[in-house]
DRENPA-3360 file (N, C-alpha, C; in nm, 2 decimals, always signed):
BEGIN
1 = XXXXXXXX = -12.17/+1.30/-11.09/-12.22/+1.42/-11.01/-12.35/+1.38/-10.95 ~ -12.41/+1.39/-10.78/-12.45/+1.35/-10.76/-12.56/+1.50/-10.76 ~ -12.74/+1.47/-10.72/-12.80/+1.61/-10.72/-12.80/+1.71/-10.66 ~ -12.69/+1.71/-10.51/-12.67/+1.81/-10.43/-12.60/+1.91/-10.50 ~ -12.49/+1.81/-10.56/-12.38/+1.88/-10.63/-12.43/+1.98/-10.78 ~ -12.51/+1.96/-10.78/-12.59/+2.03/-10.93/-12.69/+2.10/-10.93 ~ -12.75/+2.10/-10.80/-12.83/+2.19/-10.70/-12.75/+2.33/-10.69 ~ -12.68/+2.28/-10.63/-12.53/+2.35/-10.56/-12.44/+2.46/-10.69;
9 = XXXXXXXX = -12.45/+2.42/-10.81/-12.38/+2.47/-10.94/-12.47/+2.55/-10.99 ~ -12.62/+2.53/-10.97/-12.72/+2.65/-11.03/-12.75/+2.74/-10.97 ~ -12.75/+2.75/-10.80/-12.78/+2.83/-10.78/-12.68/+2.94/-10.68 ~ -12.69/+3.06/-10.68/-12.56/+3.14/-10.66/-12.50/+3.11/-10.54 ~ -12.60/+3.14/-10.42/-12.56/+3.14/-10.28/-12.65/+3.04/-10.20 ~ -12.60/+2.96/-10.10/-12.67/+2.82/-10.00/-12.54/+2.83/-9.90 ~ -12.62/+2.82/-9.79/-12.54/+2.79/-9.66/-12.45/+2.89/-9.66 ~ -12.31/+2.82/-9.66/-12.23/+2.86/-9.61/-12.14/+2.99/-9.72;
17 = XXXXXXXX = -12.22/+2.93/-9.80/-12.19/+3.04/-9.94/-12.20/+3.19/-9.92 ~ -12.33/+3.22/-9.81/-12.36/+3.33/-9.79/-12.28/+3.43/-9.68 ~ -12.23/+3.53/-9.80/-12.11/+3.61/-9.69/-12.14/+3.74/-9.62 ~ -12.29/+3.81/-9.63/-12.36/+3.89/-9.58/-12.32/+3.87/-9.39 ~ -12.33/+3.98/-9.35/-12.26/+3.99/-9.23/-12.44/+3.95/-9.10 ~ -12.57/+4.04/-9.20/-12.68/+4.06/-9.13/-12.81/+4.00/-9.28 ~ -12.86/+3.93/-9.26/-12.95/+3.91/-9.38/-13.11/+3.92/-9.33 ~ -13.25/+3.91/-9.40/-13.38/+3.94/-9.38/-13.43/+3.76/-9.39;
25 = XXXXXXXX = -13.48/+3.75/-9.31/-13.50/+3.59/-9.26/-13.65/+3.55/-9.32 ~ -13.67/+3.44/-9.41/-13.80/+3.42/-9.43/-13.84/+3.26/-9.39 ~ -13.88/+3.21/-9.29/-13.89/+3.09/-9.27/-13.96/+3.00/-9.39 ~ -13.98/+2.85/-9.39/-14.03/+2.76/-9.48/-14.16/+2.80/-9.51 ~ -14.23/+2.86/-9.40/-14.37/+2.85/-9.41/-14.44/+3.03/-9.49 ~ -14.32/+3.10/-9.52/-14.33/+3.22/-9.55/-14.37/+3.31/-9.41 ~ -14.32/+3.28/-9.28/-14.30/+3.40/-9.20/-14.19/+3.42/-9.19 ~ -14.19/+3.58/-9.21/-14.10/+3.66/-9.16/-14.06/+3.67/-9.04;
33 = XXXXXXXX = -13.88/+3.63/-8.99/-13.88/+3.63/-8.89/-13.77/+3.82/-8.88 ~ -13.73/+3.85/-9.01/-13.70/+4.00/-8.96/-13.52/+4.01/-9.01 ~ -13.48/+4.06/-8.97/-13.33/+4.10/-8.98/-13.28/+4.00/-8.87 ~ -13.13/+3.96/-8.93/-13.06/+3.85/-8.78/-12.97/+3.84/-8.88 ~ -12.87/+3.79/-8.78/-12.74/+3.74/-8.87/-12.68/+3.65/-8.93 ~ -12.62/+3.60/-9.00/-12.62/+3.49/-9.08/-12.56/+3.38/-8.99 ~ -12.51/+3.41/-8.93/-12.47/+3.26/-8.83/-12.59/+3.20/-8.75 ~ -12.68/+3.34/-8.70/-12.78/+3.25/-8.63/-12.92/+3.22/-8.71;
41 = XXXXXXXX = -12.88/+3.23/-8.83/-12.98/+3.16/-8.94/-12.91/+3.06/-9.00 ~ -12.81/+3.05/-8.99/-12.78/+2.94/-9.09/-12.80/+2.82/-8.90 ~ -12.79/+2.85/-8.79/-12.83/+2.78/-8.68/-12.93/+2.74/-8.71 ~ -13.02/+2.82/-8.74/-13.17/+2.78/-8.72/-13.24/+2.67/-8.83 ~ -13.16/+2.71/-8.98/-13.17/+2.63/-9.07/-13.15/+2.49/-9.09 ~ -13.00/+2.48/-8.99/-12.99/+2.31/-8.96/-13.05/+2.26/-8.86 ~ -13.09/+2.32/-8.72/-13.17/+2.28/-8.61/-13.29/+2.21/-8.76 ~ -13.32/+2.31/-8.83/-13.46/+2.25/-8.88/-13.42/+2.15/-8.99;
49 = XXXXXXXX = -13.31/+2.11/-9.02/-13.28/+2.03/-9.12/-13.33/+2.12/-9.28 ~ -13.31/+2.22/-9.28/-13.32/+2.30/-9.44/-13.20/+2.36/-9.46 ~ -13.21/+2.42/-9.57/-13.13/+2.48/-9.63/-13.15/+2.64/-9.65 ~ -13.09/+2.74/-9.65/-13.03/+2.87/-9.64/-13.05/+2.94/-9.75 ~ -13.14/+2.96/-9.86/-13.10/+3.00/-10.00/-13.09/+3.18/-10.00 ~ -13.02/+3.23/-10.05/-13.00/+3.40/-10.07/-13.11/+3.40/-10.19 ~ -13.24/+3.45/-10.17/-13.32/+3.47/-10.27/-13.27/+3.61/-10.38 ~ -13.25/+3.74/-10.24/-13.17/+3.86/-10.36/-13.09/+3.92/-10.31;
57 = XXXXXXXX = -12.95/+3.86/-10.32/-12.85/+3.92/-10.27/-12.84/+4.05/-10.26 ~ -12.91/+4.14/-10.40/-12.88/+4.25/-10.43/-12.98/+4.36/-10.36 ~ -13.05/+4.31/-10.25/-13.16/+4.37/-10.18/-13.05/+4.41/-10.08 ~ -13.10/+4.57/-10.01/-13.06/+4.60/-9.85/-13.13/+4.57/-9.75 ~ -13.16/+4.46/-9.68/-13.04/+4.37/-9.67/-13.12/+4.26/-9.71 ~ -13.01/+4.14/-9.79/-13.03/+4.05/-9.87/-13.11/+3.97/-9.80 ~ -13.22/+3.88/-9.89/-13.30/+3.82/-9.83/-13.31/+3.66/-9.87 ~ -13.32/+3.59/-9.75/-13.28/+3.47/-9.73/-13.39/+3.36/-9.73;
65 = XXXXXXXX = -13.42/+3.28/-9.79/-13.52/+3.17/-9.72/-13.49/+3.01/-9.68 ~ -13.54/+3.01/-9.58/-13.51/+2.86/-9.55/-13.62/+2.78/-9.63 ~ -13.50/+2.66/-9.70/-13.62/+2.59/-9.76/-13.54/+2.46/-9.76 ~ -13.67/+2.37/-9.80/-13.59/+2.16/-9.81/-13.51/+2.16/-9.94 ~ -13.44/+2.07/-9.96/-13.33/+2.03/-10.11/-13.43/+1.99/-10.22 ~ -13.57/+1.95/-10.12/-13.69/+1.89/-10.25/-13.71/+1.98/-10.32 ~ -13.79/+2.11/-10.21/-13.79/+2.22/-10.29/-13.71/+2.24/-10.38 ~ -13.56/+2.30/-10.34/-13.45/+2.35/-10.39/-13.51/+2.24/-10.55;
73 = XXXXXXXX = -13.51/+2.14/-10.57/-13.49/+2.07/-10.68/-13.63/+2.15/-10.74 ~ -13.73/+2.09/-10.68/-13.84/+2.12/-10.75/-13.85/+2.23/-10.82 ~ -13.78/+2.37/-10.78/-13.76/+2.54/-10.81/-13.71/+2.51/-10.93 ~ -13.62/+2.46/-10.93/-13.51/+2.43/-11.04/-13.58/+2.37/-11.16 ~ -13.62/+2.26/-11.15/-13.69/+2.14/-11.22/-13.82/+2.24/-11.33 ~ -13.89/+2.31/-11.24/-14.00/+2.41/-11.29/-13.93/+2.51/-11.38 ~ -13.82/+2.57/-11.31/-13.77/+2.66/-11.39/-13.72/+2.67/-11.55 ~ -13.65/+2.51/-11.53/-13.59/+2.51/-11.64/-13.68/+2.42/-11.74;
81 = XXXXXXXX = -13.81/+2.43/-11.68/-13.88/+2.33/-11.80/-13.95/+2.43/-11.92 ~ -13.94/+2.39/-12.01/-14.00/+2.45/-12.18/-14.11/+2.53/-12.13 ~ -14.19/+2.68/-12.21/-14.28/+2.67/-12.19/-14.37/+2.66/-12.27 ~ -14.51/+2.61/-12.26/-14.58/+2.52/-12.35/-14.63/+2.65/-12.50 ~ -14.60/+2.60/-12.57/-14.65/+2.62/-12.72/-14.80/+2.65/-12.73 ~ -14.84/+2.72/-12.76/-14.97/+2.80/-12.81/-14.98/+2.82/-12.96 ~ -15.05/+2.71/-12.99/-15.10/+2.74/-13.14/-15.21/+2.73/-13.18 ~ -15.21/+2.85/-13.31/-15.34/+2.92/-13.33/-15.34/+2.83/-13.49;
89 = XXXXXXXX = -15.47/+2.83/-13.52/-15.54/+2.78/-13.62/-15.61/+2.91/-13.69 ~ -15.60/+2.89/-13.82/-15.72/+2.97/-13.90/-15.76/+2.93/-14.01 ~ -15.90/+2.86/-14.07/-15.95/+2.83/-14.15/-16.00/+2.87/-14.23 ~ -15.97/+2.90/-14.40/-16.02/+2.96/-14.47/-16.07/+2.86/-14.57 ~ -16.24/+2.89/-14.59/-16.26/+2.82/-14.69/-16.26/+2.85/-14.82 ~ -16.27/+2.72/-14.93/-16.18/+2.79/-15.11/-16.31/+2.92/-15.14 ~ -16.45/+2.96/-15.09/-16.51/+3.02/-15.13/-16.53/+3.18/-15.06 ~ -16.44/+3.15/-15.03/-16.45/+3.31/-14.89/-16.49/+3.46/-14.96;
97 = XXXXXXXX = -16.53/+3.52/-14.88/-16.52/+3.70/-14.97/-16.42/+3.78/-14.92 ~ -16.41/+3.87/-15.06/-16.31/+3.94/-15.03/-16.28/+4.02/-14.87 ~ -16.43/+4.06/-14.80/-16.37/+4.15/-14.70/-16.35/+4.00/-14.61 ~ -16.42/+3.91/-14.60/-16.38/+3.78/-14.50/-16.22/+3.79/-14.51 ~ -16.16/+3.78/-14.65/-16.03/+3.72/-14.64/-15.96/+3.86/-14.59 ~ -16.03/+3.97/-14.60/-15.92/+4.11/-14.59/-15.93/+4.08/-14.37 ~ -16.04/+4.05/-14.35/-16.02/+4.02/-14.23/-15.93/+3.96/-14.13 ~ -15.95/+3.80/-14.24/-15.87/+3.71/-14.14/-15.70/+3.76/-14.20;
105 = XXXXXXXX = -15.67/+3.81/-14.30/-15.50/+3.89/-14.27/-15.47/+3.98/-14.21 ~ -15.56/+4.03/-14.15/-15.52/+4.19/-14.08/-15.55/+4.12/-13.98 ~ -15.60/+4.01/-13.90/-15.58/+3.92/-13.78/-15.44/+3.89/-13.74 ~ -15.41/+3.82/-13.88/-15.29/+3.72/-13.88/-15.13/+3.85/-13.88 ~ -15.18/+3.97/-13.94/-15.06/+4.04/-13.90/-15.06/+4.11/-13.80 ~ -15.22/+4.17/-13.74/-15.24/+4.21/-13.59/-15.17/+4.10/-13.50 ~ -15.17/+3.98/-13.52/-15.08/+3.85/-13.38/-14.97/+3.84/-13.46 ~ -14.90/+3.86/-13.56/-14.80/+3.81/-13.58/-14.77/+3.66/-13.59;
113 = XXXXXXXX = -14.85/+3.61/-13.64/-14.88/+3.48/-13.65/-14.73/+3.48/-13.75 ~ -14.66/+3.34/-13.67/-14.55/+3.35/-13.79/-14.55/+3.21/-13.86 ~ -14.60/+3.14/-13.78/-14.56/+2.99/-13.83/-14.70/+2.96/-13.88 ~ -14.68/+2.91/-14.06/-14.84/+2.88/-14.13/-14.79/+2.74/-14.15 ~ -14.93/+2.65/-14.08/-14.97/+2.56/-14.15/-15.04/+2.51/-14.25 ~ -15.03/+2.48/-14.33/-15.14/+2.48/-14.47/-15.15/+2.31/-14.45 ~ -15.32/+2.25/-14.47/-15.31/+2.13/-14.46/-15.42/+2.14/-14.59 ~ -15.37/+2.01/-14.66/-15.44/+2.05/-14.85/-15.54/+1.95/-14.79;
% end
């Protein structure tokens, strides 16, 4: 499977996919060019060598952007990447007082800290 083809599998509607009669046109550079119909956007998409993507089909009326396959990748690539892990530390030393320690647990169940590391 080559990356068009898998571009093409994630995302709902591109080109010719799009069966909207009239769609809301957003060029590459983010202007609005307005309401027009899908034939003479999907014209103007290839004059420009991009691609047609239906951002929200489910909008009146659905809104379209032209954009490159790099993008298209790039959107994708970002989307589906992990997001990064945020871990929190708390240090108690063996001599602490009692309101010190009544503190740092009413912290730890104010965040819901779930995962304890203990390092001896």
């Amino acid at each position: 499977m080559n990356k068009n083809n898998s571009v093409k599998n994630r995302l709902s509607l591109i080109n010719e996919e799009i069966t909207f009669e009239e769609i809301f046109l957003i060029t590459e550079s983010g202007e609005k060019i307005g309401l027009i119909s899908r034939n003479d956007a999907l014209k103007k998409a290839q004059e420009m060598n991009l691609n047609l993507i239906c951002l929200s089909p489910r909008a009146s009326p659905p809104i379209c952007k032209m954009i490159s396959e790099r993008e298209i990748f790039n959107k994708l690539k970002k989307k589906n990447k992990p997001a990064k892990q945020i871990t929190k530390e708390i240090k108690i030393a063996y001599h602490i007082g009692k309101n010190d320690l009544a503190t740092k647990i009413n912290y730890i169940e104010k965040k819901k800290i779930a995962r304890r590391k203990c390092n001896n």
